[in-house]
N, C-alpha and C positions, 0 to 999 in steps of 0.2 A: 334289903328289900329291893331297892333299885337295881343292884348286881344282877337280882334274879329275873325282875323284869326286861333286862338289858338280854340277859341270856335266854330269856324266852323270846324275843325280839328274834335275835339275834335264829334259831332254831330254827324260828317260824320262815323268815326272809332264805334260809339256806334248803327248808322243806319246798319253797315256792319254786325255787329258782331248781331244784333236783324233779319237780313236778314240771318244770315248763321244758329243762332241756329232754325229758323222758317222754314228752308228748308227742314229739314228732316220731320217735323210736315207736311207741306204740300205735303208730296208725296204722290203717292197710295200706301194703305200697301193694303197687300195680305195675309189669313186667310187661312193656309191648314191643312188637317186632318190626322193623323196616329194613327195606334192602332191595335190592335186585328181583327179588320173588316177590315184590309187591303183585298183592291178587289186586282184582276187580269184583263186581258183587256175582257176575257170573260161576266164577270160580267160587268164591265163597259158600256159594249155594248149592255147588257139587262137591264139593269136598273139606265142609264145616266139619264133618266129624275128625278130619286129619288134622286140621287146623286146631281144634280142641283138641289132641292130644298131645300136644307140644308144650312147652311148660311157660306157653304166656296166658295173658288176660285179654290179650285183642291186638290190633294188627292195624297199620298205618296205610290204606287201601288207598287205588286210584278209579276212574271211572271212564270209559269209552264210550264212545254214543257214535248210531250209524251215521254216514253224509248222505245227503240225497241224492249222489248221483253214484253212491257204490262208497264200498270201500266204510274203515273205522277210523274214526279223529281221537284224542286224548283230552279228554275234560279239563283234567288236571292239569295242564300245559298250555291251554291257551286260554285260560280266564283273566287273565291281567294283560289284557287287549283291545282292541274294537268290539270284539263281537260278542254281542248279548246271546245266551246260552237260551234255551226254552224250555219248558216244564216237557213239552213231547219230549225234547231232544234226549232226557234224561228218566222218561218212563220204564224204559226196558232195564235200566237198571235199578232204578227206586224199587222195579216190582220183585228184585231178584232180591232185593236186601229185605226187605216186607216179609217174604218167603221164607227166607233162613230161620230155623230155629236153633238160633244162638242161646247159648246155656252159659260156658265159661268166659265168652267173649264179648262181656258187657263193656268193654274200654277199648272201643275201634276208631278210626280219626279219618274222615276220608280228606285226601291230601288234596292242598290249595297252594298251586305254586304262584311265584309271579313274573311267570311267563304268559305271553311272550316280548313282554315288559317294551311295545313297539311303541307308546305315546310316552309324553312328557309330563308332568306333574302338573302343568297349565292346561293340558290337554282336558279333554272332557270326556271323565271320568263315568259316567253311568252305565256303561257297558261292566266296569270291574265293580260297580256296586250291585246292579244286578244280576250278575255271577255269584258275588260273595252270598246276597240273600239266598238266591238259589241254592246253593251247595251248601249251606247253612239248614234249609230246611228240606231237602233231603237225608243230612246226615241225621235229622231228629226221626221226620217218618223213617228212615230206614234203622233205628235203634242203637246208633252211634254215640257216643260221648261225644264228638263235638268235631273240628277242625287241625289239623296238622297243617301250619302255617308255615310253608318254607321261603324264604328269604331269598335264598340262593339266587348267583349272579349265573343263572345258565343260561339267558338269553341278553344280552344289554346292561348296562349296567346303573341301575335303578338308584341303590342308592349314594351314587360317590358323586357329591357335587363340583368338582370340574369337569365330570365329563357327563353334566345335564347338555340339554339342546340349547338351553340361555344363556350359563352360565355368564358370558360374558357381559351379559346386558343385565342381568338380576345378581341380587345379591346373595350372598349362604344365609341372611336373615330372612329373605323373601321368599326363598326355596325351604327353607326351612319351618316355613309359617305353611307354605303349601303343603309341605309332607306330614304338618302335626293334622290338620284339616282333612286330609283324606284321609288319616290312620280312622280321626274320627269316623269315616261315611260307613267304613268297609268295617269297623267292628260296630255301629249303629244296623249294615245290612245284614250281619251274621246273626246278629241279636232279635232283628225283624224277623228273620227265619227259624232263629233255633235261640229263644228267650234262655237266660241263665247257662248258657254252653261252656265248654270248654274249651279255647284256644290255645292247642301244644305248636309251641314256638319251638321250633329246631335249635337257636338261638332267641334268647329276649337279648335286656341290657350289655348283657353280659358281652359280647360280639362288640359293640363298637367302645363299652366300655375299655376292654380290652387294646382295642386298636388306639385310643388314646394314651391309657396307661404305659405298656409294653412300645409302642411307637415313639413314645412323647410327641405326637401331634393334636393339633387342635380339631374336632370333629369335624371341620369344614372340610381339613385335607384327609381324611380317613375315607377308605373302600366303603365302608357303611356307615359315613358319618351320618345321611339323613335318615336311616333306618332310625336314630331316638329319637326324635321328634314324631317321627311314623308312628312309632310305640306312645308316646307322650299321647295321642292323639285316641290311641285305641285304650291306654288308661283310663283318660275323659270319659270317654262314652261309654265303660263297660260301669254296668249298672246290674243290681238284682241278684242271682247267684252267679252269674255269670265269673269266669274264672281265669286266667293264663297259666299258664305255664313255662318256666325257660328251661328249655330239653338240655342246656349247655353242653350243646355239640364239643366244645373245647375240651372233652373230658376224653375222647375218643381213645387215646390210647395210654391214658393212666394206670399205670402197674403201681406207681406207689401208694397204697389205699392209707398211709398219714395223709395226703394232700388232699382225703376226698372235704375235710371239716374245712379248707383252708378255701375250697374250688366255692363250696358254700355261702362260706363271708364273701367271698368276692363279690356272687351276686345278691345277696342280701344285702349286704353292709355299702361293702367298695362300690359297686355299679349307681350307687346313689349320686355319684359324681355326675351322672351324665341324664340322671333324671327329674324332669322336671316336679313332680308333684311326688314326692318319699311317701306321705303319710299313706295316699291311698295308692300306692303299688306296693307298701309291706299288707293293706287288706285284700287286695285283686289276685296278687301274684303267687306262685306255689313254685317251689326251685327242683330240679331234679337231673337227671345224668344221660347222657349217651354212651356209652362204651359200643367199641368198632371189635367185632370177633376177628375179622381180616384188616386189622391195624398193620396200617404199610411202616417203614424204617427206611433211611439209606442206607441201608445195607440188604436189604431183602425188596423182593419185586414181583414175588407172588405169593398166592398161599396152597398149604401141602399137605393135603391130605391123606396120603400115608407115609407123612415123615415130622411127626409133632414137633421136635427140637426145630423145624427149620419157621415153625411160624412167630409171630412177633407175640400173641400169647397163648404160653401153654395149655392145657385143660385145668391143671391146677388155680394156675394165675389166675386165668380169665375165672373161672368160679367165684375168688378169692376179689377179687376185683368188684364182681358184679353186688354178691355179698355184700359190701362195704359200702358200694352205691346205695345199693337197697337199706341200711341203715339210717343213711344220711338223707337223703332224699327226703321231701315233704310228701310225694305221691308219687313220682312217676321216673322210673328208669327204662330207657329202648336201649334194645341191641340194634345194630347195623351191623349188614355187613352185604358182600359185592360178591367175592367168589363161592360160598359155601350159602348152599337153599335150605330153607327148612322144611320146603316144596316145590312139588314142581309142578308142571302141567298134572301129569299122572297123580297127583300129592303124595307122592314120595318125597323124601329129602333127598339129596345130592353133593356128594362131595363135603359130607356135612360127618365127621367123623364120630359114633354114639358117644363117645368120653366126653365129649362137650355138651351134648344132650345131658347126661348123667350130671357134668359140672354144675351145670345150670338148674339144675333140678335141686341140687344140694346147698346151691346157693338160697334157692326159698323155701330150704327148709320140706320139700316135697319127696 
């Protein structure tokens, strides 16, 4: 009697544990696009029908607003600055996105860089809080899923603390209390704007866990060591359904699709090193993939559209790759990529060869 108990124990714990790794496998993943073809809402509203025939679910968009004395500026590029954006400034495109009738493209992210990253983290901040709310609450009226948060050091270098403006008079404790603090303001202002959203991290943990790990330095001296405390901060304050993402850019040009379960644990499990509250970023957080279509090599230096052997992945591969992302992922894999469009002005593609259309097609199963 107890054997049989044991073994129905035993059954039942092996049914749970085949139900829990099966559940992520059965979700909807979601396929979105970023790259050098990143549109605007202008464009999206002239040529959404081309954009829905391509084999994503939504598309990692920027935003342009006119200057008052002539001339277009870039939304996207200079919100983590001085200067406070305006609801006018950003009319002509909220109204374009209002417009679009979007059918397949319910998972679009309008992109929040942090350029042009000219203040210090002692600096005062309201100018990047009232951008973030802003661009938060346009991405909701305009029918967005949420924010594409990028991190990137393309203007200044934000978060490597020896080369703050104090550094030598503050400590990586005191800078690092500053950066969990404003992680907090900017996901409280994204949340003010667009309750329950979703913020897709180009990188989360993963990124400076990383640079610890593989470095063996301690986060103080790492290129983004204050980016986790930044996160730690935007953990805090994310409340209600609100959600993250880590895009784990690090995945960019993964051909061996064993490594996709390993790329996983890293940020689930291992990235836990560098986080300060585990319980509520395994509830917050959703993990998923980037792969790069024009993955660079040393030994290669461009990409070649009528000579597949010479690019870094084939159409086979890259199918096969994206595929196995898409298995493993909890929600959400992007492509990138730089030289090959999947539109263009005209919303034609470009230098974009069909076999990889077709790959990717087959990768979801369409």
């Amino acid at each position: 009697m107890a054997k049989r108990r044991g073994r129905s124990v035993l059954l039942a714990v092996i049914l749970l544990c085949a139900m829990v790794a099966g559940a992520r496998g059965g979700r909807q993943k979601h396929l979105i696009e970023m790259g050098w073809d990143e549109p605007d809402p202008a464009f999206m509203r002239q040529h959404v029908a081309e954009l829905e025939a391509t084999p994503f679910d939504g598309v990692v968009y920027n935003i342009t607003y006119a200057k008052p004395g002539g001339g277009t500026g870039r939304f996207t590029w200079e919100v983590w600055g001085r200067h406070a954006f305006t609801e006018a400034d950003l009319a002509p495109a909220l109204a374009d996105l209002e417009a679009t009738p979007f059918r397949r493209f319910q998972y679009n992210f309008l992109r929040f860089n942090v350029t042009p990253a000219d203040l210090d983290w002692f600096d005062d901040f309201g100018a990047v809080v009232s951008n973030a709310r802003l661009a938060a609450s346009v991405a909701r009226r305009g029918g967005s899923k949420g924010i594409a948060f990028d991190s990137e050091h393309y203007m200044g270098d934000l978060f490597d603390y020896p080369k703050q403006r104090d550094a030598a008079t503050r400590s990586w404790e005191a800078y690092a209390a500053q950066a969990r603090r404003r992680g907090r303001e900017v996901m409280e202002a994204f949340q003010a704007g667009y309750p329950d959203l979703t913020v897709f991290l180009l990188c989360g943990y993963s990124l400076p866990y990383a640079q610890t790990a593989d470095d063996h330095k301690p986060l103080r001296d790492c290129t983004y060591g204050l980016y986790a405390p930044f996160l730690d901060g935007m953990v805090d304050a994310a409340r209600g359904g609100t959600r993250l993402v880590d895009g784990y850019e690090l995945s960019y040009g993964e051909r061996d699709t064993a490594r996709f379960a390993a790329h996983y644990r890293r940020m689930k499990h291992d990235a836990l090193a560098v986080v300060a509250d585990p319980a509520k970023y395994r509830r917050v957080f959703s993990f998923g993939f980037g792969i790069r279509i024009d993955q660079r090599n040393p030994k290669w230096l461009g990409w070649y559209p009528d000579s597949l052997k010479g690019n870094y992945f084939a159409p086979e591969a890259f199918g096969r790759v994206v595929r196995k992302a898409l298995e493993t992922a909890d929600d959400y894999v992007w492509i990138y990529g730089e030289a090959p469009r999947w539109w263009t002005p005209e919303g034609r593609p470009k230098d974009l060869p069909e076999v990889y259309d077709r790959a990717l097609r087959a990768a979801r199963g369409r």
